[in-house]
C-alpha positions as CSV (number, residue, x, y, z in Angstrom):
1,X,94.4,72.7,101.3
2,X,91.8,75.4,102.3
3,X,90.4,74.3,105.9
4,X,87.3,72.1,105.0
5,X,84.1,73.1,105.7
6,X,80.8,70.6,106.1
7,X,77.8,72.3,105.0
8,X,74.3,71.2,106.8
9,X,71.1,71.8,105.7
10,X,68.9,74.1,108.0
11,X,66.6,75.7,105.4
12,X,68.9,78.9,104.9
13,X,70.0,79.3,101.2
14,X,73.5,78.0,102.2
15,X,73.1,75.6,104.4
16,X,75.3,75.3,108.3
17,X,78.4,75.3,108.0
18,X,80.1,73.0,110.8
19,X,83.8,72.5,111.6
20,X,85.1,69.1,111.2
21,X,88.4,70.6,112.9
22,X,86.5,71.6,116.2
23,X,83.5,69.4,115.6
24,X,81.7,73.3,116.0
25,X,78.9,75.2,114.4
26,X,80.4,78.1,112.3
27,X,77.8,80.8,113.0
28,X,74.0,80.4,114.7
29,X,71.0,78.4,112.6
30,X,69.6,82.1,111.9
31,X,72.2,82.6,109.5
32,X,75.2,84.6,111.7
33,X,73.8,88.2,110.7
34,X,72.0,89.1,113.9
35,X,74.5,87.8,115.9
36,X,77.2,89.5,114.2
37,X,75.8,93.0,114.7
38,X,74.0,92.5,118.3
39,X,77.3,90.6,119.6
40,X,80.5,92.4,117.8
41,X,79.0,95.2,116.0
42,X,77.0,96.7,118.8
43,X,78.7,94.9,121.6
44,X,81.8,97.5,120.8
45,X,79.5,100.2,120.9
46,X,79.6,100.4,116.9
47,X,79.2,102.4,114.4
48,X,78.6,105.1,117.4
49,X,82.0,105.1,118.4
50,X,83.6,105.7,115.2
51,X,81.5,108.8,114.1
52,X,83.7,111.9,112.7
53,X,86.8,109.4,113.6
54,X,89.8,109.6,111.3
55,X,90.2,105.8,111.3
56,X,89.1,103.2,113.2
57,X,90.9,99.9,113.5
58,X,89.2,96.5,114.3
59,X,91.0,93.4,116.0
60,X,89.0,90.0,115.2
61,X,90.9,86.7,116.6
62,X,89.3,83.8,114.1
63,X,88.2,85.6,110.5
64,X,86.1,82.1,109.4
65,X,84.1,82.4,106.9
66,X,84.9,86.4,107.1
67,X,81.0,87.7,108.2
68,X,82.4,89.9,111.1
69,X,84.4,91.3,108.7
70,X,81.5,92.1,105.8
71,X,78.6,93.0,108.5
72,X,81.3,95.8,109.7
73,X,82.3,96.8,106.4
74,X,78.4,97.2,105.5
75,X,77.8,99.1,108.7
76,X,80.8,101.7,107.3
77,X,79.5,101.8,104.3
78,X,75.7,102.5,104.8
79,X,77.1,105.3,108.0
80,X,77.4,109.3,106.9
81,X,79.5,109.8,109.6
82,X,82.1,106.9,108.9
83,X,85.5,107.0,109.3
84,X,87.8,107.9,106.4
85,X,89.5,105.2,107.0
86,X,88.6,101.8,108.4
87,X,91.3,99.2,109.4
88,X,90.3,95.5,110.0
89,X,93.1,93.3,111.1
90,X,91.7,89.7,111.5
91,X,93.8,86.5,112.4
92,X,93.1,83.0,111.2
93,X,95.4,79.9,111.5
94,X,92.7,77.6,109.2
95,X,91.9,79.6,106.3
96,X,88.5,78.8,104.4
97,X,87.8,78.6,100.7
98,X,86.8,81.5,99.0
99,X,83.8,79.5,97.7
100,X,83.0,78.5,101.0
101,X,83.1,82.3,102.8
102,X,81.1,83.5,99.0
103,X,78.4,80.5,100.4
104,X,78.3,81.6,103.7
105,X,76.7,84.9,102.6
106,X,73.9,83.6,100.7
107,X,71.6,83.3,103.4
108,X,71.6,87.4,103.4
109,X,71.6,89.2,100.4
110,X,72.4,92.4,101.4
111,X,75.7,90.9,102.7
112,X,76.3,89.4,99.1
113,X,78.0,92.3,97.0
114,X,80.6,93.0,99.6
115,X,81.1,89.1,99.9
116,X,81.4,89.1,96.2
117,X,84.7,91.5,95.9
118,X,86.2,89.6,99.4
119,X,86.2,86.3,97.4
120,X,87.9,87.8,94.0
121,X,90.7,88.5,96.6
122,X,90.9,85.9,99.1
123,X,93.6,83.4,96.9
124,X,97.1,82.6,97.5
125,X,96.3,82.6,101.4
126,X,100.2,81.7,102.7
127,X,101.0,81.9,106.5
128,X,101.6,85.9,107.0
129,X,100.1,88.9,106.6
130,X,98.3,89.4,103.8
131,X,97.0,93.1,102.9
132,X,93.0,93.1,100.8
133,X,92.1,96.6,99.8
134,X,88.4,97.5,99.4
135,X,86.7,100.8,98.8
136,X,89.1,102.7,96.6
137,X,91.6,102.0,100.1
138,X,89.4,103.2,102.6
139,X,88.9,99.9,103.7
140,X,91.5,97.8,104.6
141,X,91.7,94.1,105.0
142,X,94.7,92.1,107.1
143,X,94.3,88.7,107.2
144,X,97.1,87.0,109.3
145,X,97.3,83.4,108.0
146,X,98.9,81.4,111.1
147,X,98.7,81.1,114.9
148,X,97.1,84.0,117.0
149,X,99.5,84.8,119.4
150,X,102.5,84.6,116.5
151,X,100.9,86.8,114.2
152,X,99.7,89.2,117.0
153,X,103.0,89.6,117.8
154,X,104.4,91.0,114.7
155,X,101.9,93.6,115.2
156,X,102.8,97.4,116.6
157,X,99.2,98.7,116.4
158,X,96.2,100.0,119.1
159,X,92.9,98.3,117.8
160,X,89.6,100.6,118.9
161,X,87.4,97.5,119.3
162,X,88.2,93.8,119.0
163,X,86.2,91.0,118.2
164,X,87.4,87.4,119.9
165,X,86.5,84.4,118.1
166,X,84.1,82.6,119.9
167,X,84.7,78.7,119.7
168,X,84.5,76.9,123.1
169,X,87.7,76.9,125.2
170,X,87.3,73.2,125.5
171,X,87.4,72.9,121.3
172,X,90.1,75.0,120.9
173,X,92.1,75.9,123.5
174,X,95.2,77.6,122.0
175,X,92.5,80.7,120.8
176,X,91.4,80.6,124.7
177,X,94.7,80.5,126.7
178,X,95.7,83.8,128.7
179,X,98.8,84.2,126.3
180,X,96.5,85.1,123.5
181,X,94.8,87.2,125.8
182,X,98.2,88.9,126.3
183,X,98.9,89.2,122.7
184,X,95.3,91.1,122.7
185,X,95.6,93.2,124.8
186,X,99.3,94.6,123.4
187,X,97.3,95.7,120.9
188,X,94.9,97.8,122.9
189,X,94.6,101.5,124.3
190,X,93.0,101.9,127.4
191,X,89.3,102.2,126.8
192,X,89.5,99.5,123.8
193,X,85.9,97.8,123.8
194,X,86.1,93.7,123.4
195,X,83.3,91.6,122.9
196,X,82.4,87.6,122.6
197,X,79.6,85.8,122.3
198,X,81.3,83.1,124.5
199,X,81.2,83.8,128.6
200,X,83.3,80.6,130.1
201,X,84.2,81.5,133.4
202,X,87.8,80.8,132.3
203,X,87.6,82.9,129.3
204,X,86.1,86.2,132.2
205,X,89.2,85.2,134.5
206,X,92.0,85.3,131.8
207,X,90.6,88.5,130.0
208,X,90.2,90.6,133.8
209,X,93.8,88.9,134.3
210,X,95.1,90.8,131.4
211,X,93.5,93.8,132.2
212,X,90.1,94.1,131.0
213,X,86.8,94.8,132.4
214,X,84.2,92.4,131.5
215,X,80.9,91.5,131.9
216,X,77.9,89.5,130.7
217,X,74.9,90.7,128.7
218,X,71.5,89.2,127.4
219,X,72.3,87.3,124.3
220,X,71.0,86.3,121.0
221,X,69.8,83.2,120.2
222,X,70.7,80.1,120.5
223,X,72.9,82.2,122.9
224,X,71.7,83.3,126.1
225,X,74.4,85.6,126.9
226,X,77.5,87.4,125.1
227,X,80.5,89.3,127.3
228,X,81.6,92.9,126.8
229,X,84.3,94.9,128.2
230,X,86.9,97.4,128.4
231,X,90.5,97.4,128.1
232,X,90.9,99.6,131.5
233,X,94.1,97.6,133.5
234,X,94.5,98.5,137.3
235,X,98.4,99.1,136.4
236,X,100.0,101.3,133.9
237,X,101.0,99.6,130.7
238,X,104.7,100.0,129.8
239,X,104.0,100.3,126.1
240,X,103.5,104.8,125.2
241,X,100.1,105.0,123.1
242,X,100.4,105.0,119.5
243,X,97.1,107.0,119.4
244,X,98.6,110.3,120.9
245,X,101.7,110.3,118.7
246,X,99.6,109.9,115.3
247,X,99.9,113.2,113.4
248,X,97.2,115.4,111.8
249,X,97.0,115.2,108.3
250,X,98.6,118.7,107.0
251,X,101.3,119.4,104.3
252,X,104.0,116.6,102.3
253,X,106.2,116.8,100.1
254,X,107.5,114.3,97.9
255,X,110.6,114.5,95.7
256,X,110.1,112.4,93.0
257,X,107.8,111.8,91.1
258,X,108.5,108.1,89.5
259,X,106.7,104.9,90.9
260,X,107.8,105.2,94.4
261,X,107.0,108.7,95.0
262,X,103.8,108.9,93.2
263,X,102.7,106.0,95.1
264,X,103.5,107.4,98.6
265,X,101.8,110.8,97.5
266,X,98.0,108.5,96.5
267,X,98.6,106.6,100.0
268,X,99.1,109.4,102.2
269,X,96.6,111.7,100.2
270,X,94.0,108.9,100.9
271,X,94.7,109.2,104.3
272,X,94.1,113.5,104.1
273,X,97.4,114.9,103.9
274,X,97.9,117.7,101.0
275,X,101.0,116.0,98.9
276,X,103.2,117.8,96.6
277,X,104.8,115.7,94.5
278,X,108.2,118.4,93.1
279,X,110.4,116.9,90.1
280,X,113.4,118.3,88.2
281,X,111.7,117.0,84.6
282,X,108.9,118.7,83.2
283,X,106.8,115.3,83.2
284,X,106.0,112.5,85.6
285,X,108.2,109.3,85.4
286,X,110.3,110.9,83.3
287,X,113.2,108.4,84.8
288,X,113.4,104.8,85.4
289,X,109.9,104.7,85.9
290,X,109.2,105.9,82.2
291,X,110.3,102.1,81.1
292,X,108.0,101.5,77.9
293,X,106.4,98.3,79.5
294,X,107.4,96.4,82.5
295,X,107.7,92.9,84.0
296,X,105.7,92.1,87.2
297,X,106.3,88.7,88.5
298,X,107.1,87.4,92.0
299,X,110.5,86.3,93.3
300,X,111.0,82.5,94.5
301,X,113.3,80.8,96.3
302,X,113.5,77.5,98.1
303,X,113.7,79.0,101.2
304,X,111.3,82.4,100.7
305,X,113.8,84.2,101.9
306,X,112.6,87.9,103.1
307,X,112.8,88.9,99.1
308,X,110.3,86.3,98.2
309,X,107.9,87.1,101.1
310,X,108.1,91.1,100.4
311,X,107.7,90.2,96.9
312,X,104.4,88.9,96.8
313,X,102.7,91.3,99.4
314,X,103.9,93.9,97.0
315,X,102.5,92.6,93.8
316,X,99.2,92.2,95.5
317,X,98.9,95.6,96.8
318,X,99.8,96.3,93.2
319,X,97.5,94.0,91.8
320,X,94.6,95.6,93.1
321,X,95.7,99.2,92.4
322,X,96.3,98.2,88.6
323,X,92.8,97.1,88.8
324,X,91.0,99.6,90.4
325,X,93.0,102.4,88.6
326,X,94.3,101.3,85.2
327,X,92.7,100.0,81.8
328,X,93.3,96.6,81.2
329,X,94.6,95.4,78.1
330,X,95.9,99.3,77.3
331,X,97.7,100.2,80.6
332,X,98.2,96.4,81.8
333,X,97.4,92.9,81.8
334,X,97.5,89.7,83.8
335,X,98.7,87.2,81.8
336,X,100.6,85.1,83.8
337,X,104.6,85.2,83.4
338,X,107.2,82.3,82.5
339,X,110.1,82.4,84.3
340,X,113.1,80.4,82.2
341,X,115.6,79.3,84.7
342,X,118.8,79.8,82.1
343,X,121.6,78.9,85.0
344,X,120.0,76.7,86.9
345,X,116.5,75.4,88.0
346,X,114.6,77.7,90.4
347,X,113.7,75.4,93.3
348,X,110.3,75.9,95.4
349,X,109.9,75.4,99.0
350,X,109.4,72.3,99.8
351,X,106.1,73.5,101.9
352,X,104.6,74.1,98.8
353,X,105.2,71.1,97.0
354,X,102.5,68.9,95.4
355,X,100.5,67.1,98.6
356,X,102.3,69.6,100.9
357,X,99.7,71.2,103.3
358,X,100.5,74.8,101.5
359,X,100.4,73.4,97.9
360,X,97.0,75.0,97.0
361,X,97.6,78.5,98.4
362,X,100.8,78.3,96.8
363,X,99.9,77.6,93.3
364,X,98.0,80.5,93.4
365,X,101.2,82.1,92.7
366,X,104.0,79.9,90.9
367,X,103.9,76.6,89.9
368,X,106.1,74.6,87.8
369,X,105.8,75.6,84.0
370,X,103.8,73.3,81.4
371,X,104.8,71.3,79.0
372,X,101.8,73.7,76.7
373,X,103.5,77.0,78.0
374,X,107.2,75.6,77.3
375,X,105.8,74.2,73.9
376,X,104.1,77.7,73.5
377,X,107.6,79.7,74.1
378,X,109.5,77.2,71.4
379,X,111.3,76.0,74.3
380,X,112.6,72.3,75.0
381,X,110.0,70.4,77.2
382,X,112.7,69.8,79.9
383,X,113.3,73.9,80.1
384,X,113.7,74.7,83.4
385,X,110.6,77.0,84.2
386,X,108.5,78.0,86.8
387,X,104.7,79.8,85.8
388,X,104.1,82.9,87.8
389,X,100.0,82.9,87.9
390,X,99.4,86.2,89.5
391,X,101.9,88.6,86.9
392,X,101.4,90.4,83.9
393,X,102.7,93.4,82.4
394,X,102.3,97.3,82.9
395,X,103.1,100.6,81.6
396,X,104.6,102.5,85.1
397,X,103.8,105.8,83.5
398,X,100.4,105.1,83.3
399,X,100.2,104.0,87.0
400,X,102.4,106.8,87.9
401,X,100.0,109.4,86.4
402,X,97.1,107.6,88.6
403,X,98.7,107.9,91.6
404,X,99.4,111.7,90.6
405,X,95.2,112.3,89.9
406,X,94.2,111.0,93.5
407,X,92.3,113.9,95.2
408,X,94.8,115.9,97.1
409,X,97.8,115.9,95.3
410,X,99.7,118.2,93.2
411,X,102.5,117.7,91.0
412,X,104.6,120.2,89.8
413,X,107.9,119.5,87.4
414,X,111.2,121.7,86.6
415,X,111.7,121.9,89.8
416,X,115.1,121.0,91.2
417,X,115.4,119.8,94.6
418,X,119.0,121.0,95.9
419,X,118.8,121.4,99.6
420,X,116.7,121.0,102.3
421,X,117.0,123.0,105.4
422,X,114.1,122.8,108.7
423,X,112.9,126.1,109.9
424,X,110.1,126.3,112.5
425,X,109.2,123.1,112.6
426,X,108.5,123.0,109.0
427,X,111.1,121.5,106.2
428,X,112.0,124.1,103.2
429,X,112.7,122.5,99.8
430,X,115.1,124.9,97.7
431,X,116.6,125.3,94.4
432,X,120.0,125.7,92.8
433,X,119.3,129.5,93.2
434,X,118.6,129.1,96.7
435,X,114.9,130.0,96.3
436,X,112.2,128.3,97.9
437,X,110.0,125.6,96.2
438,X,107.9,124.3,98.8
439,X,107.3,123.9,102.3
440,X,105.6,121.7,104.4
441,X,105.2,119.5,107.9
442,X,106.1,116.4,106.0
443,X,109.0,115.3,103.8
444,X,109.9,112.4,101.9
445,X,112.4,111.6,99.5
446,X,111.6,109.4,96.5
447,X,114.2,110.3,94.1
448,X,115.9,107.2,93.0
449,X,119.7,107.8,93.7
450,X,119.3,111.6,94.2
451,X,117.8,110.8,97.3
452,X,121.3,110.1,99.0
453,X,122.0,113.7,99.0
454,X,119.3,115.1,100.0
455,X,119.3,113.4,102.9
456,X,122.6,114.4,103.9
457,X,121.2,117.7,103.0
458,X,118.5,117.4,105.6
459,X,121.2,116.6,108.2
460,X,121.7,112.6,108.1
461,X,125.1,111.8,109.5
462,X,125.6,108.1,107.6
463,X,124.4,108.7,104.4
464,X,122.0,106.1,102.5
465,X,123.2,103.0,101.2
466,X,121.8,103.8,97.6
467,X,123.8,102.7,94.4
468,X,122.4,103.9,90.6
469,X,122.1,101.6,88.5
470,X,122.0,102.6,84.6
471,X,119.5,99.8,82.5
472,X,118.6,100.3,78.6
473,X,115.7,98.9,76.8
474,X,114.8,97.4,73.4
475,X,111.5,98.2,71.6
476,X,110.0,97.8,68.5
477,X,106.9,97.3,66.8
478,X,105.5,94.1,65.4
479,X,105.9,93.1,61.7
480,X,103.6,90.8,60.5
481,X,105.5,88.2,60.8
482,X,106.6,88.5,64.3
483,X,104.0,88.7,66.4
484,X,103.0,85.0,65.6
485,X,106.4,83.8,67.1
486,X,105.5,85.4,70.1
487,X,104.4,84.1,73.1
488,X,100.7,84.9,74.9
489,X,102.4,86.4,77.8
490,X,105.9,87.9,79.1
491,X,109.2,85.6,79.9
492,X,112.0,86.4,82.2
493,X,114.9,84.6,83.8
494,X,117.8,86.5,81.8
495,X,116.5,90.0,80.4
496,X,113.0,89.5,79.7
497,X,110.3,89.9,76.6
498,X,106.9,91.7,77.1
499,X,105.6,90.3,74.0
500,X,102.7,92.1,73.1
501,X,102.6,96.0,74.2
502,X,100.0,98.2,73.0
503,X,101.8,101.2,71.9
504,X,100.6,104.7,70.4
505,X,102.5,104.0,66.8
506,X,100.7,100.3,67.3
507,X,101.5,96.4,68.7
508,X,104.7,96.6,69.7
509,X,107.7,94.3,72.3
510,X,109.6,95.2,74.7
511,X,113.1,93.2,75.6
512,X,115.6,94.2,78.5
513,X,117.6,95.6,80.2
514,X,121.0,95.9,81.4
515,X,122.1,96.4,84.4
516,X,125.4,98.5,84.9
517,X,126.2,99.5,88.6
518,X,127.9,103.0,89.4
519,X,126.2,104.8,85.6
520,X,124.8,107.8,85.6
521,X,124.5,107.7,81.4
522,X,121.1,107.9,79.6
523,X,122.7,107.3,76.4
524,X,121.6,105.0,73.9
525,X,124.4,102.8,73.1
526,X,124.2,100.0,70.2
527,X,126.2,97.9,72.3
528,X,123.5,97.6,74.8
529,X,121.3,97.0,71.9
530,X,123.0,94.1,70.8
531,X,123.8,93.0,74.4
532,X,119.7,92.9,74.8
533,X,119.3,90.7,71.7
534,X,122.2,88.1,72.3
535,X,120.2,87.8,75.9
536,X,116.8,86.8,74.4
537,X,118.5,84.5,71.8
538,X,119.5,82.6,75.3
539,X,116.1,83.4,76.7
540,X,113.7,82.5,73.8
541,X,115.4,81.4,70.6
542,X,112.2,81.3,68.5
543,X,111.1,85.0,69.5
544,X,114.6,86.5,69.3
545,X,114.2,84.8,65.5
546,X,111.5,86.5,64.6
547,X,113.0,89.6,65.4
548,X,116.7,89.3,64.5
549,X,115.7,91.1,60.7
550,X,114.7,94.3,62.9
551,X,117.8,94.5,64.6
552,X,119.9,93.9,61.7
553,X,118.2,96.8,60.2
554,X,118.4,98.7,62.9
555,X,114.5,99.6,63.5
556,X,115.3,98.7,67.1
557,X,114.3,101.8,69.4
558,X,116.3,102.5,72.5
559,X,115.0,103.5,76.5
560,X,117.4,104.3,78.8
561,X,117.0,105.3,82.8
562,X,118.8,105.0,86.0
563,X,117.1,102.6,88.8
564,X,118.5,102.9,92.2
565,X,119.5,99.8,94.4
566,X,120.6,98.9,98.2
567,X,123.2,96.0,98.9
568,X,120.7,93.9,100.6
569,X,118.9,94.1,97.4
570,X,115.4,95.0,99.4
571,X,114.0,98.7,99.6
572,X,114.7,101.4,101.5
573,X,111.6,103.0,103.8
574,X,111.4,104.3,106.9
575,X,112.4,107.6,108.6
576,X,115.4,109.2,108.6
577,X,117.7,108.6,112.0
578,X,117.8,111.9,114.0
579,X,116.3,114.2,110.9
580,X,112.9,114.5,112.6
581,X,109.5,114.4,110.0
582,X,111.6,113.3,107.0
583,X,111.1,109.7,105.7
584,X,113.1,108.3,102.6
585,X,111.1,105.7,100.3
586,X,113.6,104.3,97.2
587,X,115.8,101.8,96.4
588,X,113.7,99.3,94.6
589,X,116.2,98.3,91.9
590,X,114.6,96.2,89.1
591,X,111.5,95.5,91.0
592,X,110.0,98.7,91.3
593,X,106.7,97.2,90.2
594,X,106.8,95.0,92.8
595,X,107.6,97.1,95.7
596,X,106.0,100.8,95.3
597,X,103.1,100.2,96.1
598,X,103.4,98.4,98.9
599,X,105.8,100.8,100.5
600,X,103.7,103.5,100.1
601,X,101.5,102.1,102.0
602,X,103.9,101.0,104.7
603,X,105.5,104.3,105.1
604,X,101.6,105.8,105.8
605,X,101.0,102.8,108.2
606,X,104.4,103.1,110.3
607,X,103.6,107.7,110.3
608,X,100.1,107.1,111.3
609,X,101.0,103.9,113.6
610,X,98.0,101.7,111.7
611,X,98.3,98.2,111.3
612,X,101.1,97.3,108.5
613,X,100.7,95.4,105.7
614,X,103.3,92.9,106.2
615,X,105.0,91.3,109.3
616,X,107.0,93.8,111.6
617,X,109.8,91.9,110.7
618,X,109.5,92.0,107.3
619,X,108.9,95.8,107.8
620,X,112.0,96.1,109.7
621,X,114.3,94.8,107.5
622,X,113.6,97.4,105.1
623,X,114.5,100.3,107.6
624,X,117.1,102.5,106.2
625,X,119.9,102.2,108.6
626,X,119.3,98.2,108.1
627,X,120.6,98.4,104.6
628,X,123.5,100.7,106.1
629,X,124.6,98.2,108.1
630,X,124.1,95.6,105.3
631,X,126.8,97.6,103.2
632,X,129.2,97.9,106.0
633,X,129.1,94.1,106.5
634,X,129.9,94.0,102.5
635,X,132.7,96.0,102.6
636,X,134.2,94.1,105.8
């Protein structure tokens, strides 16, 4: 259950709102605003120190009720001379409601618009990182759901100013010990400013013990004083600074230009590079990523294995870009998907099961299926199934030719990547002819399978553990009599249906697809047709009814494309080992949906060394010699 918070009336239009956890006020009687900005916001010398910054990055120990976070994003939006981009990583082990941080903000209307869009995407709040994206990406959101010190250690980031949460050491003493401290100051550069509104002499000893510089300034009330200080330690820290290997923004390329490379061009284009996005067709997502209409749903298991976990912090990156950049009901929708569990019943974690401490965060994303939805499908009411809440369907293209129009990138098609060579510090894409394409400081390879040679191209000794993977689709458009067999929202579990697809001929399905390792074939075979149809007869007997006289006739249109998988079934992202300034991003299989986006934005994070989006663990199992040595292991 979302932490509980008691809400005492004061005369504010929200009301105080105490901790029955810590038997602690939550902010000051004057509504938290004041102290926010004179304590944290000015007490790091901000918005000062971030003028003409390229990013600025924000460390808060205890989010709460989230007002550090929306005074600083107010101050960044109201200052000309903000930073393009502002990170704020914020840790939390007791998550509030979103209600509950929504109420905290009524006492200040100003604050209430920005408090607004943090509640529509504070849901599904599991222990880990979890990546909320505000202000077309320029403002970016990390909450850490769990223990302090565990969470700060899957970081790899410098913050620029931290804010420390500022309950008593006596109330809660794991957020005060000097191992948290520790954990802090890992994540600092020397010169990173810290500020507190709480002054214990033990909290002044174990911050000086970890190297910083404190001292105590007047207040605001009810507070007399508040602590500010520097990150300046008397030794040398082991750790090289993050902040002098960051490189400028200058010139990319991308190869590709299907989901995974159009989506690395937006993020690092946000972030001021110049992206040139070269394919061999003469249109975007002219390969797998041209797929009429796709499923996006997360993966379960009863352990949330590393799968699960990437899973759902990539359909929530790509949640929010669907919304900020598509139309919905034309280019996508949220409708929920069914999952039918054909071979066996998909089991949850036990964590989240009904009572469980994580039950409510979890049924933000799957729960167990209805008796309505199964009813709804024309299946049995003991149908294995599991609801996926936060799904839905989208046209890739359509996102794919977003991600093309963000501000700084260019895309340009019959052009044939054939060989890479590196020539004063800057990597040369050329042709079949041997003439030069592009050039730039920057390259990335996002080319589905295609990407395996290239990067031997460029000089990598053990090449990428990519495998093509041919799939064909069914489609058709709706008779009159089939669409009301259909269900309200997509199924999967064996193939899959996207019932409803608005297409230009009209409303039309989509059913597939196979999978067939080691093809490079676009062909339309009947076979696969028919091996599509006797798939959703399994799936969903009443649909695959309704649609049986179309395939009979043969008014059954064909889609065919090659996705490109790894053996450990995860992506493939990082930089290339020894092949300096190249990064590879590909390898999504079937879950391209799921996973573009949020590698994108984890390749950007790991080049620019800002906070990442998911667990550095998590991060590094997707490295590309990882999935090498996945393969080797397979074959042994």
């Amino acid at each position: 259950m979302p932490e509980r918070v008691e809400w005492r009336e004061d005369g504010t239009a929200s009301g105080s709102p105490c901790s029955p956890r810590f038997g602690d006020r939550q902010r000051s009687e004057l509504g938290g605003l004041e102290q926010a900005k004179a304590v944290f916001l000015q007490g790091c010398g901000l918005p000062e120190a971030w003028a003409g910054q390229p990013q600025w990055c924000v460390l808060e120990t205890g989010f709460g009720l989230g007002l550090n976070f929306l005074v600083t994003w107010a101050a960044w939006k109201a200052d000309a001379q903000r930073p393009r981009l502002l990170h704020f990583v914020s840790t939390e082990a007791f998550p509030a409601s979103a209600d509950d941080v929504l109420r905290n903000a009524q006492t200040h209307p100003e604050l209430i618009p920005f408090a607004e869009q943090l509640q529509h995407q504070l849901w599904g709040l599991l222990p880990g990182f979890h990546r909320l994206s505000f202000e077309n990406g320029q403002v970016l959101l990390t909450l850490c759901i769990g223990d302090a010190k565990a969470m700060l250690r899957e970081h790899n980031f410098e913050a620029d100013s931290v804010y420390l949460d500022g309950f008593s050491p006596v109330l809660n003493a794991d957020s005060r010990d000097v191992h948290t401290f520790k954990a802090v100051a890992r994540c600092c550069r020397r010169g990173t400013r810290i500020a507190t509104w709480n002054v214990e002499g033990s909290v002044c000893d174990a911050l000086t013990q970890c190297g910083f510089v404190v001292k105590k300034v007047s207040g605001i009330a009810p507070k007399r004083d508040s602590l500010r200080g520097e990150y300046q330690p008397a030794w040398e820290p082991r750790k090289k600074s993050i902040t002098e290997h960051r490189p400028t923004p200058a010139r990319c390329i991308v190869i590709g230009a299907g989901l995974a490379g159009a989506a690395v061009a937006a993020s690092l284009a946000r972030r001021g590079w110049q992206v040139t996005v070269l394919d061999a067709a003469s249109a975007p997502a002219a390969g797998a990523s041209g797929l009429p209409a796709g499923v996006l749903a997360a993966h379960v298991s009863p352990d949330d294995s590393v799968l699960s976990r990437l899973s759902r912090s990539g359909i929530r990156v790509m949640l929010q870009q669907a919304e900020s950049l598509l139309q919905t009901g034309t280019d996508w929708q949220a409708t929920g998907v069914l999952e039918h569990c054909i071979e066996h019943a998909r089991k949850l974690p036990a964590t989240w099961q009904a009572g469980q401490a994580l039950a409510d965060a979890a049924h933000d994303w799957t729960t167990l299926a209805t008796a309505e939805q199964l009813k709804h499908c024309g299946l049995p009411l003991d149908t294995p199934a599991l609801w996926h809440v936060r799904a839905g369907w989208i046209k890739p293209a359509r996102l794919v030719q977003a991600w093309l129009a963000t501000p700084g990138v260019t895309w340009r098609g019959q052009s044939e990547a054939c060989q890479l060579l590196r020539h004063a510090g800057q990597w040369q894409v050329l042709d079949a002819a041997g003439q030069m394409l592009a050039q730039a400081e920057l390259l990335v390879l996002a080319a589905g399978h295609g990407s395996r040679a290239l990067a031997t191209s460029a000089g990598l000794l053990n090449p990428l553990a990519l495998q093509p993977i041919r799939g064909q689709a069914s489609w058709g458009l709706h008779a009159p009599d089939t669409a009301p067999a259909m269900p309200a929202f997509p199924v999967n579990g064996h193939g899959s249906l996207v019932p409803n697809v608005p297409l230009d001929a009209g409303m039309g399905w989509v059913i597939g697809s196979t999978f067939e390792r080691d093809s490079h074939s676009r062909d339309i075979r009947p076979a696969d047709e028919q091996h599509n149809f006797s798939k959703l007869q399994t799936l969903l007997p009443v649909a695959a009814q309704a649609l049986a006289c179309q395939f009979d006739r043969h008014q059954v249109q064909g889609w065919a494309g090659i996705r490109c998988a790894t053996p450990s079934r995860l992506p493939s992202l990082g930089p290339l080992e020894n092949v300096p300034n190249v990064w590879v991003s590909s390898g999504m299989g079937s879950r391209g949906l799921s996973f573009a986006a949020l590698c994108a934005e984890l390749l950007a994070a790991r080049l620019h060394g800002e906070p990442l989006p998911v667990e550095q663990r998590l991060a590094d199992a997707l490295l590309p010699q990882y999935a090498k040595r996945h393969a080797d292991a397979l074959e042994t």
